[in-house]
Structure formats: C-alpha cells, structure tokens
C-alpha positions, 0 to 999 in steps of 0.5 A: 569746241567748247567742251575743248577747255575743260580739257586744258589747263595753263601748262597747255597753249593753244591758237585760234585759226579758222579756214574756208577758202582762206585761213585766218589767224585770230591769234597765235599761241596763248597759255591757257589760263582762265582770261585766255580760255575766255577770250577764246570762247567769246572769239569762236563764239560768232564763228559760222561755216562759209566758203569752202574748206580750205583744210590743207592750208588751216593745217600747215598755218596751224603747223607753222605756229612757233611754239 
C-alpha cells in the first residue's frame, strides 16, 4: 500500500476506506499533496485484517465517493 504514494501526485485524490464484516470510511477523497499522503500513511499504519472480507460493500462505498 505504501509503495501507493510514489505513484500519486496532488492532480490525484484518493480516499481511505477499509472493509471486513463492515466498511469504514476514514475519510473521502482528499487531493494528494505532501500533508495528505502522510495523513494516509499514519492512518493505514494500525490497519490489521479482522473480521470477514466484506469486498462487495468496500467497492460500492468506494464507488459511491462524490468525486
């Protein structure tokens, strides 16, 4: 995931949303400049599998992201 922000630059946004039995939504789309690549990083940083993979659900809230 990490090796994610060297390909982005601040023309990109990208959102953090994480599923296992449920979705969570960290937060929506964010352009991605310096400060908010490393608000992600320290976000997914204490990310651990649990639960079940709930993939269907990440997709379509991840779908349903205004742009």
């Amino acid at each position: 995931m990490l090796l994610y922000f060297h390909t982005v630059d601040e023309r990109d946004r990208i959102a953090l949303l994480t599923y296992n039995t449920s979705v969570k939504q960290h937060f929506g789309l964010l352009e991605a400049t310096a400060e908010n690549k490393q608000i992600f990083k320290d976000a997914i940083s204490p990310i651990t599998a649990e639960g079940r993979t709930n993939l269907c659900d990440g997709l379509m809230k991840g779908m349903c992201l205004p742009l």
